[in-house]
LOTORNU-237668 format. One record per residue (C-alpha): y, z, x; residue number from 0. Coordinates in steps of 0.02 Angstrom, whole numbers, plus 50000, padded with zeros to 5 digits. Layout:
<rs>
R     py     pz     px  pos
R      Y      Z      X  NUM
...
</rs>
This chain:
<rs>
R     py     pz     px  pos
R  52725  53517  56656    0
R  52743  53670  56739    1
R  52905  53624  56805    2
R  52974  53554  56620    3
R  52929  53748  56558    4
R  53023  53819  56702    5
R  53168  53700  56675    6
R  53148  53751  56487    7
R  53143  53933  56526    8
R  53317  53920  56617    9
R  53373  53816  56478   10
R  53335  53953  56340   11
R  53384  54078  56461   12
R  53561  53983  56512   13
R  53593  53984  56308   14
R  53535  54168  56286   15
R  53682  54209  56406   16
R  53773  54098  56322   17
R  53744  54174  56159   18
R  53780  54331  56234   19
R  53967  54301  56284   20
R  53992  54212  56137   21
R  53954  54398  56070   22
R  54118  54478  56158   23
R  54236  54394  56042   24
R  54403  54389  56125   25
R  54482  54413  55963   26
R  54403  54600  55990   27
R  54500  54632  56142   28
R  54645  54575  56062   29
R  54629  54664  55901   30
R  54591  54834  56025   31
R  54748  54794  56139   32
R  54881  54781  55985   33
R  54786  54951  55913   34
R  54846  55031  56074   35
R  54999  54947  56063   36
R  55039  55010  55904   37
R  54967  55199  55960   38
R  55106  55182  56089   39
R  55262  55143  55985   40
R  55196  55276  55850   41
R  55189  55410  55974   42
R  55367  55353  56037   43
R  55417  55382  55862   44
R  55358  55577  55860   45
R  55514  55674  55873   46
R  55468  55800  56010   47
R  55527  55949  55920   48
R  55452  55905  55747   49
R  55321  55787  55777   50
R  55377  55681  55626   51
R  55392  55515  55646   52
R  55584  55476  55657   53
R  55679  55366  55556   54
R  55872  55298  55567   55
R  55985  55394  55629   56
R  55901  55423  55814   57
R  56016  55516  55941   58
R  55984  55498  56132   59
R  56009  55606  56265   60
R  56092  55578  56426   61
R  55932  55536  56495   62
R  55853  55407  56365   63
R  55753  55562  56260   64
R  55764  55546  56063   65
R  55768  55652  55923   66
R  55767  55634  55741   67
R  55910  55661  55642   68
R  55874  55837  55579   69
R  55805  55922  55740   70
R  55964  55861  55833   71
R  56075  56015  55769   72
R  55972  56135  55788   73
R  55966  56111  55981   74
R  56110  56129  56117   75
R  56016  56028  56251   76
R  55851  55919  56271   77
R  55691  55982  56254   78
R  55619  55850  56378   79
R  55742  55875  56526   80
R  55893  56014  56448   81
R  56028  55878  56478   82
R  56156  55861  56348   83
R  56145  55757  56222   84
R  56246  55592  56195   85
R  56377  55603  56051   86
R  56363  55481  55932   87
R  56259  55397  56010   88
R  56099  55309  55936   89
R  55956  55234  56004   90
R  55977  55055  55885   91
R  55807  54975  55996   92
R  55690  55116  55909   93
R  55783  55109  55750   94
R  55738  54931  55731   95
R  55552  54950  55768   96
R  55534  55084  55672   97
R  55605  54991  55514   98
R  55461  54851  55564   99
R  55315  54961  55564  100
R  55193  55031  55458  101
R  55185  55227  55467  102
R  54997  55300  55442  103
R  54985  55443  55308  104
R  54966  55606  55417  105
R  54871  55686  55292  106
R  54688  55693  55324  107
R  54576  55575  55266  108
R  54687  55452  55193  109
R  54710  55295  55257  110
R  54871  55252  55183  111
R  54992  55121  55294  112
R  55184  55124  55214  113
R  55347  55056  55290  114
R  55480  55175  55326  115
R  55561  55164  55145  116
R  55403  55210  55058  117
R  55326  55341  55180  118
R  55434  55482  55102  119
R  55376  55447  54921  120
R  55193  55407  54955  121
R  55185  55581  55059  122
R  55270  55651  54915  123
R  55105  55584  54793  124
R  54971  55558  54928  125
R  54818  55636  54816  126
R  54751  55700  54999  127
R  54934  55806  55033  128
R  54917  55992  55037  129
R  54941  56064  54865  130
R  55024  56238  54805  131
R  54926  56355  54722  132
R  54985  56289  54527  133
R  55026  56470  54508  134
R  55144  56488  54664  135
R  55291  56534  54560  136
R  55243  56649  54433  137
R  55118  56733  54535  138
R  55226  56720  54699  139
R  55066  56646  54802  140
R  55106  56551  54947  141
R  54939  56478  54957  142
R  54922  56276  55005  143
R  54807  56167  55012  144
R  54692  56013  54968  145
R  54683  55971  54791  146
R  54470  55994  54779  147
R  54521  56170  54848  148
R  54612  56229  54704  149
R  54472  56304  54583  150
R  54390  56395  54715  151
R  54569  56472  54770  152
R  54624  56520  54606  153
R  54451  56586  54542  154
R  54453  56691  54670  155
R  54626  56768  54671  156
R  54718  56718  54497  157
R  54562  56729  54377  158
R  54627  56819  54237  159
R  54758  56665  54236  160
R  54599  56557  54204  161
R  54525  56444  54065  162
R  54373  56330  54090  163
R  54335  56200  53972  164
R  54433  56071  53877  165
R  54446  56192  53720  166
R  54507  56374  53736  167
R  54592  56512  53650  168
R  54717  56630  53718  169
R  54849  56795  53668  170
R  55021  56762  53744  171
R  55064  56977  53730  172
R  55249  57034  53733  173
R  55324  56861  53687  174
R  55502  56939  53618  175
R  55531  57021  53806  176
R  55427  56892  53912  177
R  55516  56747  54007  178
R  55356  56633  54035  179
R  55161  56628  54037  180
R  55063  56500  54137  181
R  54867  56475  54138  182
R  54764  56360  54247  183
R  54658  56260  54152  184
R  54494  56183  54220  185
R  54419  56019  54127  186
R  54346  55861  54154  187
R  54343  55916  54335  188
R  54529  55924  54342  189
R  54654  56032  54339  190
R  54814  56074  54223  191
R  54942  56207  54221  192
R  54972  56270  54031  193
R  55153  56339  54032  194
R  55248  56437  53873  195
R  55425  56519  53874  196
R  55535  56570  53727  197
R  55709  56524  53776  198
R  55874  56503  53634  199
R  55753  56556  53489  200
R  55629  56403  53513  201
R  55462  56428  53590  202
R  55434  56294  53706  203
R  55231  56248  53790  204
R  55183  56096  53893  205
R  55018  56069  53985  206
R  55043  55967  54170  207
R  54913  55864  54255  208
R  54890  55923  54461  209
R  54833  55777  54543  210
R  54905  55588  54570  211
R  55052  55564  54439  212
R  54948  55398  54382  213
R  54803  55508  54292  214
R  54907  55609  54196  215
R  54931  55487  54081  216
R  54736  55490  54032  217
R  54762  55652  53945  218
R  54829  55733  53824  219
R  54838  55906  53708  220
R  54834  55996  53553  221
R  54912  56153  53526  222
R  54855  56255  53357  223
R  54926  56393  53282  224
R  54851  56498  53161  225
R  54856  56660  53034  226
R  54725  56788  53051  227
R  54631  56745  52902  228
R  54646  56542  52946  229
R  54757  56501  52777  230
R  54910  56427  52857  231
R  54865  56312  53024  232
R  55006  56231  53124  233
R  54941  56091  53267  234
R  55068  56000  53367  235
R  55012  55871  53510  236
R  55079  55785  53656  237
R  55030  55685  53822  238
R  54996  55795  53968  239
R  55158  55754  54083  240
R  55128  55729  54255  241
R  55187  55820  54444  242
R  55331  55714  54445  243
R  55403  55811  54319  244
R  55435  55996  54297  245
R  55429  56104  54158  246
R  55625  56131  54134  247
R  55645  55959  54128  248
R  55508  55915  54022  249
R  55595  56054  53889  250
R  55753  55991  53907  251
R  55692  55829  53843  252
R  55581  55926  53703  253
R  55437  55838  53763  254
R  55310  55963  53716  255
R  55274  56100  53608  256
R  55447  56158  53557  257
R  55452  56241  53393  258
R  55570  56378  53317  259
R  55550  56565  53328  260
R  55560  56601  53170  261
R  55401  56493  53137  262
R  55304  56549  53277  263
R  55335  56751  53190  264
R  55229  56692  53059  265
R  55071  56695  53177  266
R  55105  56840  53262  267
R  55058  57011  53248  268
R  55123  57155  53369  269
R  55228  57032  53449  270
R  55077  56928  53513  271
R  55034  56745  53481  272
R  54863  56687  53482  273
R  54830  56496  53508  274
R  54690  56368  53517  275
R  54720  56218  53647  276
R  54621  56085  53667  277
R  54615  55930  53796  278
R  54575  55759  53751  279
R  54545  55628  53874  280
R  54629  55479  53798  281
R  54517  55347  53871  282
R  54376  55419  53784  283
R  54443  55446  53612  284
R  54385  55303  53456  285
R  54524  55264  53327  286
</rs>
């Protein structure tokens, strides 16, 4: 018996091994060796000047180096070893694997994959891309940044420029001699840009969504005008327009606020317009 309990201990301890190296899944080392792979032909990708990933054209040098299109004249030599570099020459073997590979999003903490005709547009929309301050033309800021950044940034160096809540009211002063006014509006814990301009006797305001073009569309606004004892009331509405878009365009196509001077006088006084505007989430309204 006490040989039957040894031979049963090997047994159990043959199919513990067993178990064991069943465990290291070859598939694993496989999975690990194309993830290097891949590493490899990315970082052949990186232009060495701009550490972008390079796409068709790719010009050699006359030692096998590449760079991307754009860096290529800017630069009288190599970077990697200062020969000359190859003219017209292209390096077609890199081209076609980078035409057959997915490109990671380089902006952190998204884990985007797109093919080389769709990198350009998702970086252009990736929600985790560094944004301008919404107020980088008006107020000449060159701050950037991620988008859950924003309302800290601006509340601490644009707050005048500043509205919080979905409903607010506002004085637009010097509106005859003023080329544009823009607000940052927080809400629903997003954020919209609120911009007005007088231009060929209409008065033009639009409010845009700053975030991914897609949510825009779950919003939309109210603009009111009215006298200073209430008894004339003018409201006019529209959908919030997205990033996509930009405010000239979005006038030139009179979708928004666009009303004529000569109404707009009636609710002024010392050439100043007072407004209410309110945002509506559309998803939440009940017809």
């Amino acid at each position: 018996m006490a040989e039957l309990d040894r031979a049963s201990d090997v047994c159990r301890s043959s199919a513990d091994d067993l178990i064991k190296l069943d465990d290291d899944d070859p598939d694993d080392s496989v999975f690990a060796g194309d993830q290097e792979l891949r590493e490899d032909i990315l970082s052949a990708l990186e232009c060495p000047v701009c550490m972008e990933y390079m796409a068709p054209p790719i010009f050699l040098c006359e030692n096998g180096h590449s760079i991307c299109e754009l860096c290529r004249p800017q630069l009288p030599a190599c970077p990697a070893c200062r020969r000359p570099f190859l003219p017209n020459t292209r390096n077609i073997a890199l081209e076609s694997i980078a035409e057959d590979i997915d490109f990671p999003c380089r902006n952190e903490g998204c884990l985007e994959m797109c093919r080389l005709d769709t990198i350009a547009q998702h970086l252009a929309e990736c929600p985790r891309r560094p944004f301008e301050c919404p107020l980088a033309q008006g107020a000449h800021c060159t701050w950037k940044g991620p988008l859950l950044q924003i309302q800290k940034h601006v509340m601490e160096a644009h707050r005048r420029y500043v509205r919080i809540g979905a409903e607010s009211t506002s004085v637009l002063n010097g509106v005859s001699n003023t080329p544009g006014y823009s607000l940052v509006i927080f809400a629903f814990e997003q954020v919209f840009l609120q911009k007005s301009r007088v231009q060929d006797s209409k008065f033009y305001s639009a409010v845009q969504y700053i975030g991914p073009k897609e949510n825009a569309t779950n919003f939309r606004y109210e603009f009111e005008l009215s006298t200073e004892r209430g008894h004339q009331k003018l409201i006019v509405g529209n959908l919030v327009y997205s990033q996509s878009k930009d405010f000239a365009s979005v006038v030139r196509a009179a979708d928004c606020v666009r009303l004529d001077y000569d109404v707009i006088k009636r609710f002024m006084y010392d050439d100043k317009l007072p407004y209410k505007l309110r945002l509506y989430r559309i998803e939440e309204e009940v017809f």
